[in-house]
C-alpha positions in Angstrom: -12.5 14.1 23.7 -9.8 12.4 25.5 -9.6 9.0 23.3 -9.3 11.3 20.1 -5.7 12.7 21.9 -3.3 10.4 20.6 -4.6 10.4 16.8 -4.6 13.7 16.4 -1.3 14.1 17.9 0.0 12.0 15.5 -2.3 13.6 12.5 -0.7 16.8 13.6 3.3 15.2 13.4 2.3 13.8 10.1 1.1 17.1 8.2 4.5 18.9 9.3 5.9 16.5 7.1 3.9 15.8 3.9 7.2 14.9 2.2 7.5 11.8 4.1 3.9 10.6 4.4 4.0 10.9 0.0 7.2 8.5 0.3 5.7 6.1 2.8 2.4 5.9 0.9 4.3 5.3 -2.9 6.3 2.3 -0.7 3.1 0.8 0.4 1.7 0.9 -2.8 4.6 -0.3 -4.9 4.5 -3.0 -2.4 1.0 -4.1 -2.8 1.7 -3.5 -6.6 4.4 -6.1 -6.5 2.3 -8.7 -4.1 -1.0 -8.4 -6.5 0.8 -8.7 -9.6 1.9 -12.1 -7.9 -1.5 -13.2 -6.8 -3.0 -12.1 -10.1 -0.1 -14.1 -12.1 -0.9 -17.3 -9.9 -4.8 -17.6 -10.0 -4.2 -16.9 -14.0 -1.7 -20.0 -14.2 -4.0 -22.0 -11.7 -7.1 -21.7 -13.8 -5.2 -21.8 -17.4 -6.7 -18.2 -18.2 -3.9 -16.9 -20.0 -0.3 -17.6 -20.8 1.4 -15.3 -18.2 3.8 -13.2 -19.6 7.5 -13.1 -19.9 
């Protein structure tokens, strides 16, 4: 199917360079690591359920 074209285009650009895709995925998690640990640290200090850590 037509619509499917560009996808797997860009499915097939991606697997020629697994390398990259590992890098880009351990950035976005690190990322959401950081941006949790953040909201976690909040909602703990908002509701006095532990002493956050140092």
């Amino acid at each position: 199917m037509a619509v499917l074209d560009p996808a797997q285009r860009r499915y097939a650009e991606l697997s020629r360079e697994p390398e990259r895709v590992r890098e880009l995925l351990r950035q976005g998690a690190n990322r959401a690591r950081g941006r949790a640990r953040a909201k976690v640290d909040l909602a703990k200090r908002e509701i006095g359920l532990l002493p956050l850590r140092d």
